[in-house]
Every structure is written in C-alpha cells, then in structure tokens.
MARSELO-540588 format. One line per field, with one value per residue (C-alpha): residue number from 1; residue in one letter; z, x, y. Coordinates in Angstrom, 3 decimals. Layout:
// residues N
seq: c(NUM  ...);
type: c(a  ...);
c3: c(Z  ...);
c1: c(X  ...);
c2: c(Y  ...);
***
This chain:
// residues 459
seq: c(1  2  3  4  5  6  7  8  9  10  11  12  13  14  15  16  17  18  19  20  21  22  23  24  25  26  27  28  29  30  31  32  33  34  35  36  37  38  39  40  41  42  43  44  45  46  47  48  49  50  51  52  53  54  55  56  57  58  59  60  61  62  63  64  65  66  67  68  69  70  71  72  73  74  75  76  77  78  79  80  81  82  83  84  85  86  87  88  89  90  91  92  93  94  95  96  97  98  99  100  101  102  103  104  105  106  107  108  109  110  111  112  113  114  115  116  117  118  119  120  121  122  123  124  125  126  127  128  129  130  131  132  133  134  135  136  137  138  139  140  141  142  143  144  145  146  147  148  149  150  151  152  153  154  155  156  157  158  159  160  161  162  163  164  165  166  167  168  169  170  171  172  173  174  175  176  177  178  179  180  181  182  183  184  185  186  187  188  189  190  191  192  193  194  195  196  197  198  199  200  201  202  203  204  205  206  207  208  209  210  211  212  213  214  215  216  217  218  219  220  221  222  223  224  225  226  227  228  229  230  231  232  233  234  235  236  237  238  239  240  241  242  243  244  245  246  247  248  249  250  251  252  253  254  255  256  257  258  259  260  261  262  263  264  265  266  267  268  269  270  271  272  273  274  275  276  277  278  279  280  281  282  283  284  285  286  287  288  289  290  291  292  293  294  295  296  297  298  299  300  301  302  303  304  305  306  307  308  309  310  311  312  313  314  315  316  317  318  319  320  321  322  323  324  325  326  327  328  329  330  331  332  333  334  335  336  337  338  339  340  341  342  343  344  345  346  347  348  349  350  351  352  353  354  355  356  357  358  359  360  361  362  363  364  365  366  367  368  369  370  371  372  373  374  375  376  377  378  379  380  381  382  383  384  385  386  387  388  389  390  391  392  393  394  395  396  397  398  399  400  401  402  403  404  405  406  407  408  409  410  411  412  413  414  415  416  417  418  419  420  421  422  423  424  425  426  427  428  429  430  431  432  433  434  435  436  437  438  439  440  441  442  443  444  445  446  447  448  449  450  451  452  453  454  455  456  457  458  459);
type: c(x  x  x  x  x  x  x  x  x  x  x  x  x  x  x  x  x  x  x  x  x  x  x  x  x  x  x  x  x  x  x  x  x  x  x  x  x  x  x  x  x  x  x  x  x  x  x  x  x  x  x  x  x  x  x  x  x  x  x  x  x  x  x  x  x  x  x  x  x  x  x  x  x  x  x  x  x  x  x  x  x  x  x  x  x  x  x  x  x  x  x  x  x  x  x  x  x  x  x  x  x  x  x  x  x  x  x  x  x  x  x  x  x  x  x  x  x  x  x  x  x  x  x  x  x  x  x  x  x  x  x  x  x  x  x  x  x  x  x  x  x  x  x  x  x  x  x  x  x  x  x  x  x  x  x  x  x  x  x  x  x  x  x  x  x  x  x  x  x  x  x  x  x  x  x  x  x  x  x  x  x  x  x  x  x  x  x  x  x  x  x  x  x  x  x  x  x  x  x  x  x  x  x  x  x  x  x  x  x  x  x  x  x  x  x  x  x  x  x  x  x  x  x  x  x  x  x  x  x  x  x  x  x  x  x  x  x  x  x  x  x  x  x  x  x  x  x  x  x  x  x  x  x  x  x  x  x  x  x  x  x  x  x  x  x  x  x  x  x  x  x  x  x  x  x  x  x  x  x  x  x  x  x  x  x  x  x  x  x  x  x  x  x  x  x  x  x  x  x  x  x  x  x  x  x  x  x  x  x  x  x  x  x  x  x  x  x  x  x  x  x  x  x  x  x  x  x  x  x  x  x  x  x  x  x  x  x  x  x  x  x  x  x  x  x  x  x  x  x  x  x  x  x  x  x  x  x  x  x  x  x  x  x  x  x  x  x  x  x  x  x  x  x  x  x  x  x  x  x  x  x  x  x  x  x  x  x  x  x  x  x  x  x  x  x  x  x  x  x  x  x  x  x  x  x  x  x  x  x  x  x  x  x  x  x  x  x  x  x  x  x  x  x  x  x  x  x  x  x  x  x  x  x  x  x  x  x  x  x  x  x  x  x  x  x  x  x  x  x  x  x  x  x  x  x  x  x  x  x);
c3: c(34.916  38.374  37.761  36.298  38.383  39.869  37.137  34.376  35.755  35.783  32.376  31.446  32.902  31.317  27.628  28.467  29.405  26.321  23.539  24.805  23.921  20.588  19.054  19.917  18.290  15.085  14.753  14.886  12.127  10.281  10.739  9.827  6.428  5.493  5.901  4.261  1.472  0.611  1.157  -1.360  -4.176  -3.398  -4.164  -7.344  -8.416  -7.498  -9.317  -12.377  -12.348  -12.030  -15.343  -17.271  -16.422  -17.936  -21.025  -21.188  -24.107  -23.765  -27.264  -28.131  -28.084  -24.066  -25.627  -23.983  -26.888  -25.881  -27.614  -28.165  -30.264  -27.056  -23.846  -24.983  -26.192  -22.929  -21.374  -23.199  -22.064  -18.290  -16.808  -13.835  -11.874  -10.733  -14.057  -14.241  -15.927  -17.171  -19.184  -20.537  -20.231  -22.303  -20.523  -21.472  -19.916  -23.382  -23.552  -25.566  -24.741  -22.861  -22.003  -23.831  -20.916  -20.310  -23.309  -23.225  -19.479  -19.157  -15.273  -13.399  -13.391  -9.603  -7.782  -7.993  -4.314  -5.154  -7.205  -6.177  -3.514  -3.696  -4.437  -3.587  -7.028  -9.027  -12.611  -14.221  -10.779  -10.313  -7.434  -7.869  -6.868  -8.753  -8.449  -10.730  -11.704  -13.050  -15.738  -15.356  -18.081  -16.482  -13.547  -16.229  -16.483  -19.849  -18.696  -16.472  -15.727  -14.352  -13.137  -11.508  -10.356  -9.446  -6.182  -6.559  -5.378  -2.071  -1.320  -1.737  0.480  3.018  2.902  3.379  5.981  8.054  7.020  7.808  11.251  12.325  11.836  13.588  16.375  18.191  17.125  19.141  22.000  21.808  21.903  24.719  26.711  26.790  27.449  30.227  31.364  32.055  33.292  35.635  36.631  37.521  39.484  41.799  42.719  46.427  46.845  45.460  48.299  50.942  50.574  50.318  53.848  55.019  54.288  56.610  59.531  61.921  65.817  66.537  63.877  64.210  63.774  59.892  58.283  54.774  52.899  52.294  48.658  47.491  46.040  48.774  46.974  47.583  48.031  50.541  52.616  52.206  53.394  56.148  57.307  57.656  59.343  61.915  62.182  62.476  65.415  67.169  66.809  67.911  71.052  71.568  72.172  73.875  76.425  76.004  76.974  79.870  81.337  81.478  82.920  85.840  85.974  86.621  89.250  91.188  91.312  92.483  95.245  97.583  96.502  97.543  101.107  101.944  100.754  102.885  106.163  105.718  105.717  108.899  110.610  110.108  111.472  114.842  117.326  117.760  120.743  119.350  119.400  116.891  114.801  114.473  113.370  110.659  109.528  109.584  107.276  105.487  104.686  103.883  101.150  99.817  99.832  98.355  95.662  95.122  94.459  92.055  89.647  89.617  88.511  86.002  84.751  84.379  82.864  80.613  79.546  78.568  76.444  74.826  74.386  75.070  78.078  76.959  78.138  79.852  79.478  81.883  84.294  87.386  90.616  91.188  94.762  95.483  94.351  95.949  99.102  98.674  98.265  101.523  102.981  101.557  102.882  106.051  108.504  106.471  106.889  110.743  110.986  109.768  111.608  107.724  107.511  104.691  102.765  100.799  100.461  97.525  96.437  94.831  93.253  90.011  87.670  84.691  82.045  82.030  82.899  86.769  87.423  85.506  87.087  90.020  89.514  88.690  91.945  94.018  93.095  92.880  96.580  97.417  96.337  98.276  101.496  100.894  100.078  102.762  106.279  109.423  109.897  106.899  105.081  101.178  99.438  97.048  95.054  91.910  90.427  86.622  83.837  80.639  79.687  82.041  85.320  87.331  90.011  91.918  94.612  96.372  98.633  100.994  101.257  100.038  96.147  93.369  91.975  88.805  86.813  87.693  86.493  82.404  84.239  87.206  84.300  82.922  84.629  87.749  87.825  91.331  92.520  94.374  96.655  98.711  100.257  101.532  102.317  104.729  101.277  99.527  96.318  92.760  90.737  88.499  89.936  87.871  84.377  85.010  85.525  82.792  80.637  81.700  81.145  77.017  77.084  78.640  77.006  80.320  80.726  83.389  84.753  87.650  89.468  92.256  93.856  95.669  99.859  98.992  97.980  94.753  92.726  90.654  88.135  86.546  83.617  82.465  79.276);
c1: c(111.930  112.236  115.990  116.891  119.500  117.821  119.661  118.626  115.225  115.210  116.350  113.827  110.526  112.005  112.316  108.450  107.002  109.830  108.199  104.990  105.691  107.739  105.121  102.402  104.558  105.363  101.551  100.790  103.683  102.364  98.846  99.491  101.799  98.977  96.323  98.593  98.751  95.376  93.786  96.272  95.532  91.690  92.169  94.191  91.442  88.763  90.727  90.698  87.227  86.573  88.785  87.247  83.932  84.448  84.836  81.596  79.148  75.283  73.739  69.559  69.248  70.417  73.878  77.022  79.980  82.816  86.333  88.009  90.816  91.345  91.155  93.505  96.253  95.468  95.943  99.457  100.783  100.204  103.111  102.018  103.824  100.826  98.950  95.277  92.801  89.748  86.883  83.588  80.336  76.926  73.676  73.244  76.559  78.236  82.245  82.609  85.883  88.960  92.276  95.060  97.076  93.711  94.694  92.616  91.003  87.822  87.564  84.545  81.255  79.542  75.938  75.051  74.906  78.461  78.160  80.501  82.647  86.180  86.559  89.965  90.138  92.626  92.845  95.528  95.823  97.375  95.880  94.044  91.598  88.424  85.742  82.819  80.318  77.284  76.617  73.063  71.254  68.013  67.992  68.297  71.521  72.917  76.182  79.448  82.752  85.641  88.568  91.040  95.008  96.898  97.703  100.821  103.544  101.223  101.365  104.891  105.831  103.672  105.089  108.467  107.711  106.082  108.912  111.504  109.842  109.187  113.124  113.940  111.526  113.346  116.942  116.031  114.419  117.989  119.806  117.870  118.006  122.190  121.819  118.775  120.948  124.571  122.189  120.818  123.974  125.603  122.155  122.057  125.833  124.957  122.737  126.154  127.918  124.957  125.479  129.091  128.774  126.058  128.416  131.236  128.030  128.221  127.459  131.393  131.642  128.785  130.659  130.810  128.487  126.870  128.268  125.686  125.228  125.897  122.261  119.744  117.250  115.625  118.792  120.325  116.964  118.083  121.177  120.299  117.608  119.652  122.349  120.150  118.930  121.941  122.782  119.750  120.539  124.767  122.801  120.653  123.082  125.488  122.501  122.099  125.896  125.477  122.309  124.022  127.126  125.138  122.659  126.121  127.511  124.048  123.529  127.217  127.296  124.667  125.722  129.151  128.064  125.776  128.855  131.164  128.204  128.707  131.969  132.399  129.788  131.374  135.031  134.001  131.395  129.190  126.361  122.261  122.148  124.948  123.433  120.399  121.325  123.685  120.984  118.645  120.656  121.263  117.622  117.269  120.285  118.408  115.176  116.537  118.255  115.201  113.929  116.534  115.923  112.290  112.818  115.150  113.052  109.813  112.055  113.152  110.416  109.086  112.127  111.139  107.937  106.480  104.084  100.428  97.929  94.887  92.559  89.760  87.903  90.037  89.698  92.452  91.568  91.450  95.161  96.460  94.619  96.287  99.633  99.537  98.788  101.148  103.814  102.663  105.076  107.862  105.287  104.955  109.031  109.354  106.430  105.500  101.946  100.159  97.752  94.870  91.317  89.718  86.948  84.710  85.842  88.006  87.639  90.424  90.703  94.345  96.351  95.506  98.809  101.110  99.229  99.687  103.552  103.709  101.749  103.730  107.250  106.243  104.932  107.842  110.389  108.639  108.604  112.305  113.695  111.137  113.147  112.031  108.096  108.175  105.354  103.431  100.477  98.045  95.978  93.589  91.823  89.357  89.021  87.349  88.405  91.885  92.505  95.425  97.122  100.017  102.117  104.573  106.789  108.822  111.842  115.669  114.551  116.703  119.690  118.154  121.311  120.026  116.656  117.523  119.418  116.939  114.853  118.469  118.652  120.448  121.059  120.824  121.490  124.170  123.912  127.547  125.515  122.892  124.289  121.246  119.449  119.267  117.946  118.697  117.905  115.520  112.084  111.353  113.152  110.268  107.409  109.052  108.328  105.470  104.137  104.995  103.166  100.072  100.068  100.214  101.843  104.597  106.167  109.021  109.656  111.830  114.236  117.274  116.302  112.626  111.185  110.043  106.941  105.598  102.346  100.859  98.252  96.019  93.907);
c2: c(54.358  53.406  51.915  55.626  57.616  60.937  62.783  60.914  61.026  64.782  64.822  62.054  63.932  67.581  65.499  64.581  68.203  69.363  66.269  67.692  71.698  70.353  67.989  71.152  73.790  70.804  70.676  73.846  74.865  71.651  73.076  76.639  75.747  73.416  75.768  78.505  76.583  75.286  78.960  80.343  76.904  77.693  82.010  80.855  78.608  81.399  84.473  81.327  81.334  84.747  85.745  82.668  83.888  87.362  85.573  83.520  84.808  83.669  84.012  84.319  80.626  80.141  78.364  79.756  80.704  81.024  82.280  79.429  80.708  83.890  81.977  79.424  82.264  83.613  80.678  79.349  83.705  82.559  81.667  79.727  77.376  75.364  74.179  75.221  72.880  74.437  72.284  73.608  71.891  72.757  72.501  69.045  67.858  67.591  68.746  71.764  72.395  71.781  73.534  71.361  69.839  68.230  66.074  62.957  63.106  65.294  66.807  64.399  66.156  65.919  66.169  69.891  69.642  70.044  73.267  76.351  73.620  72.571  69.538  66.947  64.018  62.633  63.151  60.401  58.972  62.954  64.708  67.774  70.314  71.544  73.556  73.419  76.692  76.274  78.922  80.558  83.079  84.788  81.985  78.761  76.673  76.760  74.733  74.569  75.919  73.438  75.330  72.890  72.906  70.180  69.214  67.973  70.751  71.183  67.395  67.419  70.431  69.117  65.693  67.069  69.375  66.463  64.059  66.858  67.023  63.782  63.318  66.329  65.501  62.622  64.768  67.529  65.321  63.400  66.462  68.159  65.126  65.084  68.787  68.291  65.814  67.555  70.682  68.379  66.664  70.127  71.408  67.941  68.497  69.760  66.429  64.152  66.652  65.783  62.348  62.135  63.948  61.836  58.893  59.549  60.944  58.086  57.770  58.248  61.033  63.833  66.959  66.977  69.165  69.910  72.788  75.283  76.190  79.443  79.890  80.229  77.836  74.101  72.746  75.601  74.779  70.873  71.399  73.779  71.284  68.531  70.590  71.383  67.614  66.910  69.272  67.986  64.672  65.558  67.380  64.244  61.934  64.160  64.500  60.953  60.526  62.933  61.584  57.682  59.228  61.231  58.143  56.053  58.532  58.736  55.481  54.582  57.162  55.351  52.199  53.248  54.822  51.238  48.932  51.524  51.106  47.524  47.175  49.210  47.249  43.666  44.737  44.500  42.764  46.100  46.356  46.263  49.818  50.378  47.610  49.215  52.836  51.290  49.565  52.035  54.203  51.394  50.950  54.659  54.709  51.596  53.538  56.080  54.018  52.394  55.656  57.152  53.916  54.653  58.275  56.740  54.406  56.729  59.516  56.744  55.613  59.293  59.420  56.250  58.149  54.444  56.361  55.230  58.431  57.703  61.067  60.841  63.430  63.591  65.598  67.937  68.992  64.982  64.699  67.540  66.237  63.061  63.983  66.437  63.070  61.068  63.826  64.992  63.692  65.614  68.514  68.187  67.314  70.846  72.236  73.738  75.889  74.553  76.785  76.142  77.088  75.748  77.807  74.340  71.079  71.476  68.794  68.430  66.044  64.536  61.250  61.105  58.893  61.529  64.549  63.030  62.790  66.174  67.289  65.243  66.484  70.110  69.690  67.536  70.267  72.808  70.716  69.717  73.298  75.286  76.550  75.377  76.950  77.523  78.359  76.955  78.093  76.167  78.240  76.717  79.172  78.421  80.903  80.240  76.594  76.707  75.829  76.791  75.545  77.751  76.143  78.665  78.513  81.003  78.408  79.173  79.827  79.708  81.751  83.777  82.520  78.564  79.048  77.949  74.676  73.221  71.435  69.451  66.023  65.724  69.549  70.964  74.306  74.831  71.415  72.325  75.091  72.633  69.141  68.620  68.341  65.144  64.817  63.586  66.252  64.723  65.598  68.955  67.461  64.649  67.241  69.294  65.995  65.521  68.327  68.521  64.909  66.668  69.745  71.473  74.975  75.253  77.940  78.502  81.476  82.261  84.616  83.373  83.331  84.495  81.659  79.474  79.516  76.822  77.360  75.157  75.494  72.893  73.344);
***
C-alpha cells in the first residue's frame, strides 16, 4: 500500500468504499431473489395442499377415502413446471397412496412437532421441500397429507445468480479501478503541476509561481497557499538580503571614519592635545560600533527566535527609574524636563531584561530626537488586567508618510536634515520585536515638529 503512487492510492481506497457498496447491493439482490423464490415454492406447496384437501372424504368408521382414480387425472391435467409430490398416510402411518412420479420412494414421515412446517430433504438424493398435514375428523387424527416440490430449479437459479456474481464482482472492481484510476490521474494534475513548479523553486529562483486551477476547490486553496508561502518566504529573504547589506554598510561607515582618524593621526608628529581628541573620537566610533553589533546580534537572535523568555513579576516603575539613571547626563546635556508621577507601584509579569530593552530605547529615542529644553512625559496608568505605559515627547516627530517605515531595520527619517543625530536605525525594529515575543501592544504616534508618542500595552 504504502509503495502505491498517490493516484493509484486514490483509486485503491475508492475500489474499497466501491467493493464495500457492490458486495452490499450483491447480497441484498442475492437475498431478495432467494427470498423471492422460496415464498413463491412455499404458496405453490400451500395452494397444493389446499386443493388436495378439498378432496379428502372421512367415512363413519374415522378412515379417510379418497378418489384415487380423480386426483390423479387431476393431477396428470396440471401442467406445472415444478413437479408436486403428494403421498397419503392412514392414521396408523400406513401408505395409502402416492402420486406416480413418487415411483418407488415414499416422502419421510417427521415428529408432529413438525406438523404444518416446511421442511428442506432429499428424496433420491434430489432436493426438495415438503410439508406434511395431519388430517383431523371431530379433533382425532385419521392420517396425513404430504405435499412436496422439488427443489431443484430454485437451487439452480440461485447457484447461478451467486456464481454469475461472484465473477462479476472482481470484473466490475477491475473495471472501476482503471476508471477510478484515469479519473484520479486527471483530478491530481494541479499537484503533478505544483511539483513540477516546486522543482525548478530554488533560493536563486523564487519568482515562479503555481498556476491556479480553474476550479476554486482543495487544490485552488493548495495552490493559493503555497503561493503565498512562497511570497513570504521571496519577502523573507529579500529582507534577509537587505538587512546583511545595511548591516554591511553600517558597520563599514565607522570602521571607515576610525581607519580614516588613524591614518591622519600617524602622518605627522602631533602635540598631546591633538592626540587626545583623535582619540577620543576614536573611542566613541568604537563605542558606537560596539554598539551597532550588539543591536545586531540581539535583533539576530530574535530572528533566530532562539530568545529563551523568563516570565516573572517585575517592577515597571523600578525600570523606568533605572533607565532615567542610566541616561541622565544626556538628560542634563540637553537641560530636558523629565515628567513622571507615578500614582503607586505597577507590577507586570514579563521578561525584565527584554522589557527593559524596550524601555530603554523608547526613552533613548525621545532624549536623542527632543530640542534643547525640551520636554518628556511618563505616564503608567492600570485598567482591568492592562497596564500602560505612555512616553511622549515634544521633540522634532515624525513625517506622517514615515510612520509605516521607522519599524524596517536601519530606516531613519530623514537623517540629512539632522546630521547632529547619530543613530543606527535599529532601536524601534528591536522593540517592535520585542514586543510580538511579549505579546505587548505598541503603538507610535507623532506629528512632524510636534513631537512623538510611544504607548505601550502590557497584558
């Protein structure tokens, strides 16, 4: 079974439910001949009885006459197909007579439990079927009344009916199965056509597509599925593509500028002072290389979806606290008025590293993008089983036509109109990431020299 092609296999399991239906409808025509013809041998042997009956004479002495010389002329004007026996008994079992094709075999007398019941024998190794009726004259037996038929026609129309359909039974099967089978062969033609396609699909070739069948059925949904995997998977690894060859270009451009510092400072003897502000900057491009490869690296890593969660009851005033901290010479560089007034503590239960990532670039971006005294509000607020946090800002916002982009790696808005501005453009595609791992709702808005708003909703 297992070695079957699909289309034979289809074929193979409709021949089983098909064998099923045909040996039910075999049985039931085998059934209903057989019981057609019993019921019509038992009403011939009963309308027998019934005429032999009529001419059954009991005289004074309880001794049954019958006319001999009549029911046998009777008998020889019947033209029946089906020979009727008849045989007469006396009341002390003794034969008084016998219809002639009888000849010299006398019908079996049974148990009177048998009395008025059909009864299956042979007579001359023959098969037949009798009945026997005891004759009765005010409530006393005076003797019996055999009417029997042979069996012999019925047996052989039922043995060729069952012979006629056991050989047509594995025919048919046959023949449906070839049918099934080039039925089958024509209905799986989109699937030979899906993986024909699927053949020539590789990771240098992703622009080939399934045609869609004409019939909008299993298949059409097949082929439409697998269409659309395949568009994801095109867009996956043209993202893919994209992300290396922006990962490259960031990662070249500081290199670039500290081998270009370098170079400058070994042409000539320079004085401590010069020596110390190339270095300097050298140390910040190397920071902030360092800190382009661990943005890589982490959004990396949630693309390998390799991040392990750790779900525990974290403080979310504590982290916000924290990360004030962490940036609050930037804050006082820009003489920035932070806002916050939290109302009571707010626990959540999340990853407290990743929430913490997500905390820290939001508030980053809002220090980085605010003007000088510029001003950002933290607000969390709990309702029902959610707790939100909104952190706005009244900085240089973001064009509405940027808003679909800013979550794409590396995308920044509009950096030629603030050079003053370094960044990488990966911080809100990481808390965008981080986010779908955490089930946490995130929403941006912001209006171009107004400011930018960031909520976040955590269930």
């Amino acid at each position: 079974m297992l070695s079957l092609s699909y289309k034979n296999r289809i074929a193979f399991n409709y021949i089983l439910s098909t064998a099923l239906l045909i040996s039910v409808v075999f049985c039931t025509i085998y059934g209903i001949t057989s019981y057609s013809i019993n019921k019509h041998i038992n009403d011939d042997i009963v309308e027998e009885s019934s005429e032999y009956m009529e001419e059954v004479k009991i005289d004074k002495n309880n001794a049954y006459l019958i006319q001999v010389d009549q029911w046998r002329e009777s008998d020889n004007n019947r033209v029946n197909v089906n020979p009727v026996f008849v045989q007469f008994l006396d009341n002390n079992n003794k034969l008084i007579d016998k219809s002639p094709n009888l000849k010299g075999f006398q019908l079996e007398l049974y148990k009177s439990s048998r009395d008025n019941q059909f009864v299956d024998t042979f007579l001359n190794k023959k098969p037949i079927r009798q009945i026997q009726i005891p004759l009765f004259n005010k409530d006393k037996k005076v003797g019996y009344l055999f009417v029997a038929m042979s069996l012999d026609e019925a047996t052989l129309i039922l043995t060729n009916l069952r012979n006629t359909l056991f050989i047509a039974f594995p025919l048919i099967l046959l023949f449906l199965f070839f049918i099934a089978r080039l039925i089958a062969g024509r209905s799986i033609k989109p699937v030979t056509l899906i993986t024909e396609t699927s053949s020539r699909i590789t990771k240098d070739n992703l622009k080939d597509r399934i045609i869609l069948p004409q019939n909008k059925d299993e298949l059409f949904v097949l082929s439409k599925t697998i269409n659309d995997l395949l568009d994801r998977i095109e867009n996956a690894v043209e993202r893919e593509k994209q992300f290396t060859s922006d990962a490259s270009h960031e990662l070249r451009t500081p290199l670039t500028v500290l081998k270009g510092t370098l170079e400058v400072l070994i042409r000539k003897p320079r004085n401590q002072d010069e020596y110390e502000e190339k270095i300097n900057f050298s140390i910040s491009e190397v920071n902030r290389l360092n800190n382009l490869v661990d943005q890589l690296l982490l959004l990396a890593r949630f693309e390998n979806q390799k991040q392990s969660l750790r779900i525990e009851k974290i403080y979310l005033n504590a982290i916000i606290l924290d990360v004030l901290s962490l940036y609050s010479n930037k804050i006082n560089d820009k003489k920035l008025q932070i806002s916050y007034d939290f109302a009571k503590d707010y626990f959540i239960k999340s990853d407290n590293y990743l929430v913490s990532i997500i905390i820290s670039n939001v508030i980053s971006n809002a220090i980085k993008y605010s003007n000088q005294n510029g001003k950002i509000s933290i607000i969390i607020t709990r309702s029902d089983s959610k707790t939100s946090c909104i952190i706005a800002d009244n900085g240089i916002g973001i064009p509405e036509t940027d808003l679909d982009k800013i979550l794409n790696p590396f995308y920044r808005s509009n950096p030629t109109l603030h050079p003053e501005i370094k960044g990488s453009g990966l911080g809100l595609s990481i808390v965008e990431r981080i986010t779908q791992m955490l089930n946490i709702e995130f929403k941006i808005e912001s209006e171009l020299n107004k400011g930018t708003t960031v909520i976040l909703i955590f269930n």
